[in-house]
C-alpha positions in Angstrom: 20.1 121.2 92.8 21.7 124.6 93.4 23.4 124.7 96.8 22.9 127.9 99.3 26.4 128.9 98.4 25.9 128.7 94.7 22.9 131.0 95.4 24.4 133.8 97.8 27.1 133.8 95.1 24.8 134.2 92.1 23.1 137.5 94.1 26.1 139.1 95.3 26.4 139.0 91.5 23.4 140.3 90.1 23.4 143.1 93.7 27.0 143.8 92.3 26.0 143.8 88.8 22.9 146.3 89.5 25.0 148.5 91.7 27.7 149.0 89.1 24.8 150.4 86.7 23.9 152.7 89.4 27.3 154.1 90.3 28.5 154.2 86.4 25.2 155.5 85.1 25.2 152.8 82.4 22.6 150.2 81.9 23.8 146.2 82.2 22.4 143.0 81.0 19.4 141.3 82.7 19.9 139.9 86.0 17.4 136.9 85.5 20.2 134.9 83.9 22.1 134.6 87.5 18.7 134.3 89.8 16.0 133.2 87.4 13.1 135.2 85.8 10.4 134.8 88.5 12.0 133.7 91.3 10.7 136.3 93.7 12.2 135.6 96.4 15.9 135.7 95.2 15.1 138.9 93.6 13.7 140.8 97.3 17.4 139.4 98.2 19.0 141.0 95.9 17.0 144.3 96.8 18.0 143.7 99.9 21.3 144.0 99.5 21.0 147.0 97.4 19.3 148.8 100.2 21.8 147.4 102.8 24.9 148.9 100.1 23.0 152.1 100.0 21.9 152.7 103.4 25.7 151.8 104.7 26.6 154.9 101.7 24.7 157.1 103.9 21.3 157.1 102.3 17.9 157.6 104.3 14.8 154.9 104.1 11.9 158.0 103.7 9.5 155.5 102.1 8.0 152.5 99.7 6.6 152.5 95.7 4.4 150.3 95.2 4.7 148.8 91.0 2.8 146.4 88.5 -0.6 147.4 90.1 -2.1 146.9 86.7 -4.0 144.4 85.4 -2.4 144.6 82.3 0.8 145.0 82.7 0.9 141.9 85.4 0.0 139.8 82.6 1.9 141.3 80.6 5.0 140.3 82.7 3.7 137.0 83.9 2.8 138.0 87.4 -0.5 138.0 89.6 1.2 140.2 92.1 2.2 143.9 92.4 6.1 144.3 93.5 7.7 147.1 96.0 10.7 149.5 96.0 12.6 151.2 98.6 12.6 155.6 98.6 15.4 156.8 99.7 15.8 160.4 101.0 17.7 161.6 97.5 14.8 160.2 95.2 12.7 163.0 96.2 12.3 166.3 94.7 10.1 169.4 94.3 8.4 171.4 92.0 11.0 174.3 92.3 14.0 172.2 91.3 15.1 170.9 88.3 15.5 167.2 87.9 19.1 166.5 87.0 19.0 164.0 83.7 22.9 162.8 84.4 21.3 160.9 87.4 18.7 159.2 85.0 19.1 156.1 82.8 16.3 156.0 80.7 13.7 157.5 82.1 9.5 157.3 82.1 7.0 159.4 83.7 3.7 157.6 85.6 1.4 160.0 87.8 -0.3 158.5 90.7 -1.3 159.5 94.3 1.2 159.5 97.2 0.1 158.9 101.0 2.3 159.6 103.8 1.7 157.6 107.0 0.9 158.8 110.7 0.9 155.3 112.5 3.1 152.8 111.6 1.9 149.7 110.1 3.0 146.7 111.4 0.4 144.7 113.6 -3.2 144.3 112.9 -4.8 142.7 110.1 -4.1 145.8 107.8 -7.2 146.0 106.5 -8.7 148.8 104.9 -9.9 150.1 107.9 -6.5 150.2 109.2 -4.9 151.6 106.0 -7.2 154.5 106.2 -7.0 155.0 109.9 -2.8 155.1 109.4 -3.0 157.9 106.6 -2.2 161.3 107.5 -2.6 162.2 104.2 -2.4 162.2 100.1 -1.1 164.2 97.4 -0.6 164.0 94.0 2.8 162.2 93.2 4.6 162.0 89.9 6.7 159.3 89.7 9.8 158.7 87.4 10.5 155.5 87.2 14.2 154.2 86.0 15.7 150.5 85.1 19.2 149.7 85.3 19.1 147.4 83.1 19.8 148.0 79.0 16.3 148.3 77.0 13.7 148.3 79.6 14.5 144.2 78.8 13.1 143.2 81.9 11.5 140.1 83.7 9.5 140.4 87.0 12.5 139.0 89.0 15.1 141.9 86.8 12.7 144.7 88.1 12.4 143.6 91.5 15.8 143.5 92.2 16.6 146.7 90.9 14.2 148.2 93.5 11.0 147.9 91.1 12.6 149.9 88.7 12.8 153.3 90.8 14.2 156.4 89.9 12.6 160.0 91.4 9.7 161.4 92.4 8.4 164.7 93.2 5.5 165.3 95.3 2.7 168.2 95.2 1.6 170.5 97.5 -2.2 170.0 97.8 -2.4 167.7 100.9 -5.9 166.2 101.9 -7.1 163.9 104.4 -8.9 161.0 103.2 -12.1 162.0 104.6 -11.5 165.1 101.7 -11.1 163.1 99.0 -11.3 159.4 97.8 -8.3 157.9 96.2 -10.7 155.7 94.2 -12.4 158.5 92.3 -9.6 160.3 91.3 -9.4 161.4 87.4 -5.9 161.6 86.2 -4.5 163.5 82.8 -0.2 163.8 82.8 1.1 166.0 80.0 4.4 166.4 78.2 5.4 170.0 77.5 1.7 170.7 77.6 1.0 167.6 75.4 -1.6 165.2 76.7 -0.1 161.9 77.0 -1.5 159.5 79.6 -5.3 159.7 81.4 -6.5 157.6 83.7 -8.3 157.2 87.5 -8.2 155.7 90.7 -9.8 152.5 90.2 -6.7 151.4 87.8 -4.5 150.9 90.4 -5.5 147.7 92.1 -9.4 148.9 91.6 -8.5 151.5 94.3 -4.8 152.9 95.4 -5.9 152.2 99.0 -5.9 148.5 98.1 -2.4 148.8 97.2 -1.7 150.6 100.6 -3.1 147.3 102.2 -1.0 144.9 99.7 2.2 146.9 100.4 1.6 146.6 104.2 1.3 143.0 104.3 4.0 142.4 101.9 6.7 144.8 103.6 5.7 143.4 107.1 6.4 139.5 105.6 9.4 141.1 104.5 10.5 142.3 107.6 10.5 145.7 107.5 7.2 147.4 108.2 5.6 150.6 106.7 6.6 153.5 109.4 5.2 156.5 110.5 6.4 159.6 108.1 6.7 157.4 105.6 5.9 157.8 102.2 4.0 155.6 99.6 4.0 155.6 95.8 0.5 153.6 95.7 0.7 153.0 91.6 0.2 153.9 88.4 -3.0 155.9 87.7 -2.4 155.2 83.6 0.5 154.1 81.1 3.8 155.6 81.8 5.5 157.7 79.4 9.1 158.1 78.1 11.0 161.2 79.4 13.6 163.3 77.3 16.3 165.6 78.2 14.6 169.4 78.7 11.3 168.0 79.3 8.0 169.3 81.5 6.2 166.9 83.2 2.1 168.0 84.7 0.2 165.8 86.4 -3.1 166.5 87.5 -5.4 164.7 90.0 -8.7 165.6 90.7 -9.1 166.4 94.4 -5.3 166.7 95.0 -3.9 169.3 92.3 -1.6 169.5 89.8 2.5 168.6 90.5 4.9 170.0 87.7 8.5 168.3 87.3 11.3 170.2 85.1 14.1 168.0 84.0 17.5 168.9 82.5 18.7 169.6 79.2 21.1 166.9 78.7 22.6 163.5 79.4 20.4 160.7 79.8 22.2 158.0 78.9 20.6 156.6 76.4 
């Protein structure tokens, strides 16, 4: 039987292993050989002290991604469950800047739609009601997502911990309310230097990205740390995410909410 001590120990390894990634900008092993491949919660405590390292560095909480909201890919991993991520203030950028590729590992593109929050979210039953009634509004979000670890060679518990694989994101400018659009009927199309190379819609994340909303909220209050107002939330995946190269142009479009462009880098990615 592994003691308490013998836990906290094998974390603070994996949290240490994970940040050294990060800082160096090169991939590591797996981190399922210290806490186990599906041991969930060891791997929100090693998240945890990710976030703690990073917020004590000077970095701002602005938001939550929500990940593995399909069907598919939840089996594919071995999972019934979604998983969450922290956004800190530097993840975010806009259309007018240029993504910086020497801050990327290995990189891959997802579109989906982003809600930020005008009521915290933290007592209730978070229903649906009350996910709709906390929404200030949506846009169309493209997501980069980014692992740590060498290969993409990941478990649910490796992911997790390395804050459900985040990278950036970059937000559009199209807001609307939710009585202007439904997240459920959105159609999706992201292209690649004006390549089509993902579709899909609203109902493949979760069977609508408001039920994700609702799944988040419960999850981050169980946590401990609620969904706030001004937050905001990467609901999911609209369709398969796509590998991103040096000098790339991202588009996504959503129906309803626009289109959101992303330029990245010629350079480094580390590879």
């Amino acid at each position: 039987m592994t003691s308490s001590v013998d836990r906290d120990v094998a974390e603070d390894q994996a949290a240490q292993r994970l940040l050294t990634a990060l800082q160096t900008r090169t991939a590591c092993t797996p981190v399922r050989d210290l806490i186990g491949p599906t041991d969930l919660p060891a791997a929100y405590r090693v998240q945890e002290r990710l976030t703690a390292g990073r917020v004590a560095g000077g970095a701002q909480i602005v938001g939550r991604k929500i990940g593995l909201t399909s069907a598919a890919v939840q089996e594919q991993m071995g999972v019934d469950q979604p998983d969450f991520g922290v956004l800190f203030d530097d993840m975010a950028y806009t259309g007018d800047e240029v993504v910086p590729m020497d801050r990327l590992l290995q990189p891959k593109a997802e579109a989906e739609v982003a809600f930020v929050l005008k009521k915290d979210l933290a007592d209730g039953p978070l229903d649906i009601e009350q996910i709709r009634d906390a929404v200030d509004y949506g846009v169309a979000a493209l997501e980069v997502c980014d692992s740590r670890i060498d290969g993409w060679d990941i478990a649910f518990a490796d992911t997790v911990a390395d804050n459900a694989s985040s990278g950036v994101y970059v937000l559009g400018s199209d807001r609307k309310t939710l009585d202007e659009f439904a997240p459920v009927e959105v159609g999706m199309r992201m292209l690649i230097n004006g390549e089509e190379v993902s579709t899909g819609n609203g109902a493949a994340c979760l069977g609508d990205p408001l039920n994700a909303v609702a799944w988040l909220a419960k999850a981050a209050r169980d946590f401990g740390e609620p969904l706030r107002a001004g937050q905001v939330i990467l609901s999911g995946a609209l369709g398969p995410m796509r590998p991103i190269e040096s000098g790339d142009e991202v588009t996504v479009e959503i129906t309803g909410l626009g289109t959101v462009v992303a330029k990245f880098s010629e350079g480094n990615a580390h590879e």
